[in-house]
C-alpha positions in Angstrom: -19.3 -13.7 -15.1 -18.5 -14.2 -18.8 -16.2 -16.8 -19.7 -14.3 -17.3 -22.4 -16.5 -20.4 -23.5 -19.9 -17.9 -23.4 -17.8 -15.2 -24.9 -16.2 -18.0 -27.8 -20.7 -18.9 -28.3 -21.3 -15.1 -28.4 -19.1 -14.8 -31.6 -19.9 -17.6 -32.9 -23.5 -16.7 -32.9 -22.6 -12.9 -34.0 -20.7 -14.5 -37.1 -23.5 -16.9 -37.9 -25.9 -14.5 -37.9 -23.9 -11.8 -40.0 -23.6 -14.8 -42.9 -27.2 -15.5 -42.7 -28.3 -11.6 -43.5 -25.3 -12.0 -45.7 -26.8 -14.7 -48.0 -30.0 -12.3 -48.1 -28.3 -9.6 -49.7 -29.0 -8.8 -53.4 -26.5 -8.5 -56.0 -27.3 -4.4 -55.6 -26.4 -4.4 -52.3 -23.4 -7.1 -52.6 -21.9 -4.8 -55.4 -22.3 -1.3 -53.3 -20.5 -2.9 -49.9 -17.5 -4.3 -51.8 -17.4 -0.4 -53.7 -17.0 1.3 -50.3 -14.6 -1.5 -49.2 -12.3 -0.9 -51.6 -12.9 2.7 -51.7 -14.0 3.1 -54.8 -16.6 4.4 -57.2 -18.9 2.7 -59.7 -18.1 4.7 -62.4 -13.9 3.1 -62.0 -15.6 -0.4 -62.0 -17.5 0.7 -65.1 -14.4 2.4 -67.1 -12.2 -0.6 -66.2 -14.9 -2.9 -68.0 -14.8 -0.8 -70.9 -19.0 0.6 -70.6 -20.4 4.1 -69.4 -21.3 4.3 -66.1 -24.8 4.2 -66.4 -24.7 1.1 -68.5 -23.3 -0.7 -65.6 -26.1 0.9 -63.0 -29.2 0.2 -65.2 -27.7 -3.5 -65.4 -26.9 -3.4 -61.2 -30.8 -2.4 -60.9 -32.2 -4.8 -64.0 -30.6 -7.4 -62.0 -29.2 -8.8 -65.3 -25.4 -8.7 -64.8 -24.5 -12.3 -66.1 -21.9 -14.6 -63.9 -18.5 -13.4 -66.2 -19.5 -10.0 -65.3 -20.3 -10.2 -61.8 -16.7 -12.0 -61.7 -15.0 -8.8 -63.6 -16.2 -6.8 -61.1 -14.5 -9.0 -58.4 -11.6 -9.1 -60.1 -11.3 -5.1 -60.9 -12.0 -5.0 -57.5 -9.6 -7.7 -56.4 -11.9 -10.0 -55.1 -13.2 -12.8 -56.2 -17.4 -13.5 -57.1 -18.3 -16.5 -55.7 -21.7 -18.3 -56.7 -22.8 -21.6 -55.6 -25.5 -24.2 -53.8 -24.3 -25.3 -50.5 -25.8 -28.6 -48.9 -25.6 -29.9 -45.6 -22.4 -32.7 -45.4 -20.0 -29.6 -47.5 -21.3 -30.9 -51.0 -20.8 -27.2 -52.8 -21.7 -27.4 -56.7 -20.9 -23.9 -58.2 -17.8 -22.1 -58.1 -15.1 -23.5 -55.4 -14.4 -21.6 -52.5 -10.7 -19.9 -53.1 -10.3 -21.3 -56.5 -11.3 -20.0 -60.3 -12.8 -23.3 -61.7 -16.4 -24.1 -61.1 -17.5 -27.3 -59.4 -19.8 -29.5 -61.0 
């Protein structure tokens, strides 16, 4: 019989889990989930930063988008890019969660 303790673990354990291959995504594949969330296309992210298209894909793949960039595309895309190291007892240095100053 599930209870709503087991089934309370069960998500718990789906969410963890979900966060973990989360944190193992690269940039690329961070970058092409939050296009189809917001149901758009590259090549609006790459107008609304003022460079071609293909400017913007050859840095995706070079892996060489620096940190202000990253966070332009989260705010075109209004989110925000969060970057940080986590340690065990909440000690985040890097960019706060929920706020626009970094940490640190």
């Amino acid at each position: 019989m599930l209870t709503i303790k087991k089934l309370i673990f069960f998500e718990i354990n789906l969410l963890h889990d979900y966060i973990i291959s989360m944190a193992s995504m690269s940039i690329e594949q961070q970058i092409d989930l939050a296009i189809a969330y917001k149901r758009t296309s590259l090549a609006a992210i790459a107008r609304a930063m003022g460079i071609t298209r293909q400017s913007l894909y050859r840095k995706i793949l070079r892996n060489t988008l620096k940190k202000e960039e990253l966070c332009q595309i989260g705010k075109i895309l209004g989110a925000k890019y969060l970057s940080a190291f986590s340690f065990p007892g909440g000690i985040i240095i890097g960019d706060k969660i929920g706020g626009d100053k970094p940490l640190g």
